[in-house]
C-alpha positions as CSV (number, residue, x, y, z in Angstrom):
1,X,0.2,59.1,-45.0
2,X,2.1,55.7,-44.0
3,X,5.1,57.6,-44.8
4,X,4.1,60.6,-42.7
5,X,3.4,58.3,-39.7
6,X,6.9,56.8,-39.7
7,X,8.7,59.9,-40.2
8,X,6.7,61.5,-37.6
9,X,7.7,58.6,-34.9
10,X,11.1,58.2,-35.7
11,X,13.3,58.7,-32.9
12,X,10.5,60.2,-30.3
13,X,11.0,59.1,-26.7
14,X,6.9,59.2,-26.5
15,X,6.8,56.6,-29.4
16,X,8.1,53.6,-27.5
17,X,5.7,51.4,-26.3
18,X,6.8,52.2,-23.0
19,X,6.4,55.9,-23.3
20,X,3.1,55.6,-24.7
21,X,1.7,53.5,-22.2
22,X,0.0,54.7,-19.3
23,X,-2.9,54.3,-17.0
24,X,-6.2,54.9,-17.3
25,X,-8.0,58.0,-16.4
26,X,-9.6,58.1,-12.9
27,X,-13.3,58.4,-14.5
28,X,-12.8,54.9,-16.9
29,X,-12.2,51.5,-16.0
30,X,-9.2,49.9,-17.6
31,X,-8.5,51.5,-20.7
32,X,-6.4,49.8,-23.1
33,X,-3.3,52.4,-24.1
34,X,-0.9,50.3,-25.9
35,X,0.8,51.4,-29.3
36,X,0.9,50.1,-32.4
37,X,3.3,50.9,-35.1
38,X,2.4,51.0,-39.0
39,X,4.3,49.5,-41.4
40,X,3.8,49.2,-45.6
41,X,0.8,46.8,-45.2
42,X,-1.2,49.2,-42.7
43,X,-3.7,51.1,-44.9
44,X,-5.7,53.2,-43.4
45,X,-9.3,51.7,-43.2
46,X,-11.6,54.3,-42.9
47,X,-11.0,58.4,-43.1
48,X,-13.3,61.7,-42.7
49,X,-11.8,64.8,-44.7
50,X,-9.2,66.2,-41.9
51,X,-9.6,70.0,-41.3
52,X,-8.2,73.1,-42.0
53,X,-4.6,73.6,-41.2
54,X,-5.2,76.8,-39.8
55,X,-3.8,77.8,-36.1
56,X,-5.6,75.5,-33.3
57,X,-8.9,76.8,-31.7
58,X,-8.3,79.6,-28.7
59,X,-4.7,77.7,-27.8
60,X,-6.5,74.2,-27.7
61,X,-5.5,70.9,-29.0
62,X,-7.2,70.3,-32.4
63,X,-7.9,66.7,-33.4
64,X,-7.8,67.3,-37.8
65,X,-7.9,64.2,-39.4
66,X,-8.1,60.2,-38.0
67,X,-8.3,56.8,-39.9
68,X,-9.5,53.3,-37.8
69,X,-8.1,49.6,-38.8
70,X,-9.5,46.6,-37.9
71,X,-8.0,44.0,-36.3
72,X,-8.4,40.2,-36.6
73,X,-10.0,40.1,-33.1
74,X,-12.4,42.9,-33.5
75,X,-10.1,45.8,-31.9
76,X,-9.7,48.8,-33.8
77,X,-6.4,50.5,-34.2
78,X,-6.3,54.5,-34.8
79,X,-4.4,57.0,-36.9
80,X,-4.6,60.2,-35.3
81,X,-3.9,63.5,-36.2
82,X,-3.6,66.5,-33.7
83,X,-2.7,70.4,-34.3
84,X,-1.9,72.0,-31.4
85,X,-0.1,74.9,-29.9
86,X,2.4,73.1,-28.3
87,X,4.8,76.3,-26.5
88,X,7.0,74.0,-25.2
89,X,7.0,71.9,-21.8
90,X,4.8,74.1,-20.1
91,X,1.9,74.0,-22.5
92,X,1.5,71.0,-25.1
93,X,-1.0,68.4,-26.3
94,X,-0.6,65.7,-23.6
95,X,-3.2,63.1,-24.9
96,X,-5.6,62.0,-27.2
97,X,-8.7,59.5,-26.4
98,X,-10.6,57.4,-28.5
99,X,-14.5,57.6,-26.7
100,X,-18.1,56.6,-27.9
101,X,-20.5,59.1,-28.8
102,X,-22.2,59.0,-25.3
103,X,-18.5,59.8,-23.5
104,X,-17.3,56.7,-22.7
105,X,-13.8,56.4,-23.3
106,X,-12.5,53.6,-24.7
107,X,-8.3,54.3,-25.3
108,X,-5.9,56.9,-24.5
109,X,-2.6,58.1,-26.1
110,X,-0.3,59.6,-24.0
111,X,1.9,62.4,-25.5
112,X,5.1,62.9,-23.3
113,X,6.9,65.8,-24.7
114,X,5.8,69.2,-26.8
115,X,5.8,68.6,-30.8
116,X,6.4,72.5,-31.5
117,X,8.2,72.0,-34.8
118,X,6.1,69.1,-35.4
119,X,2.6,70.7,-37.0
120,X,0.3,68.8,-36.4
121,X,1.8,65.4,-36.2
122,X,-0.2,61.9,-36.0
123,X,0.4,59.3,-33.5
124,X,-1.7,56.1,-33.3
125,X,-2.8,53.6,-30.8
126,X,-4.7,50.3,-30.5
127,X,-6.0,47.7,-30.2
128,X,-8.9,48.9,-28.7
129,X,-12.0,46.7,-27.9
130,X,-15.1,48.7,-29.7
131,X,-18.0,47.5,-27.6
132,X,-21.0,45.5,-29.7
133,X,-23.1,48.2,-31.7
134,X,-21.0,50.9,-31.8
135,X,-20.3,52.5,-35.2
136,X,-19.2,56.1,-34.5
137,X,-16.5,57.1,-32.0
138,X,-15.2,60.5,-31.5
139,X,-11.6,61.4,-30.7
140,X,-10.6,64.6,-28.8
141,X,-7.3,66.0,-27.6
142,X,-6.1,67.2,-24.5
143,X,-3.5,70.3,-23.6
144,X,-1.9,70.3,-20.8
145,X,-2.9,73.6,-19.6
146,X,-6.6,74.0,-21.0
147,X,-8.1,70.5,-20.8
148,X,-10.1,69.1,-23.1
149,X,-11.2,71.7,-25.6
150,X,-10.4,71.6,-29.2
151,X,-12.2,70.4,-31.8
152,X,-13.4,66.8,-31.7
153,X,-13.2,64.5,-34.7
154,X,-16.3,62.3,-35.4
155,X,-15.1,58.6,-37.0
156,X,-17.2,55.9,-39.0
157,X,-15.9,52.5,-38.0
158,X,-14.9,50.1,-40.7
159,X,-17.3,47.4,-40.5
């Protein structure tokens, strides 16, 4: 998967820290959105069994598979792996967000350009402060056109 990650951010203009960083969304109060990029020593902390590889659901942005790392600080960063049916730049997974169980978001991952030839791809982002009792987050795309309404991925934090 390291591999995969690399390959899959080589070269992207979305994949500098610059591109990937963004504000926060009107509804949350400063959400961290800052990159980080994996090298040989990043393992994956903690998976779930990604999904079917199968078209995404009714033209939405699919989030299939995710993996969290801890941080020395107690920030978590994320793997995340999105299917979508990116048609170019009129219709394309734009973001991804890291929220708790109850909606509160916690980090967001800007996507600046479509991934059409790119099925699905993984992008990550972190650190992200994970607020005191919080085991479970769940991570959901967004398209451009239809919002937020794929499938949503359901992650057990490393401890």
């Amino acid at each position: 998967m390291l591999l995969l990650v690399a390959a899959a951010c080589g070269g992207d203009a979305d994949d500098s820290a610059a591109g990937a960083t963004t504000a926060a969304p009107p509804t949350s109060a400063a959400v961290p959105t800052t990159t980080m990029a994996l090298d040989a020593t990043s393992a994956p902390a903690a998976t779930t069994a990604p999904a079917a590889t199968s078209a995404p659901t009714d033209g939405c942005a699919d989030v299939i598979d995710a993996a969290a790392r801890p941080g020395d600080d107690g920030t978590m960063s994320f793997d995340v792996t999105v299917r979508s049916a990116d048609t170019g730049d009129a219709k394309y997974a734009d973001a991804w967000q890291v929220e708790t169980l109850e909606g509160d978001v916690l980090g967001v991952r800007e996507l600046l350009h479509p991934h059409v030839n790119e099925q699905p791809f993984t992008r990550s982002l972190g650190p992200i402060e994970i607020p005191a009792g919080v085991t479970e987050v769940r991570i959901v795309a967004r398209d451009s056109v239809l919002g937020f309404c794929g499938e949503a991925f359901v992650l057990e934090l490393p401890s």
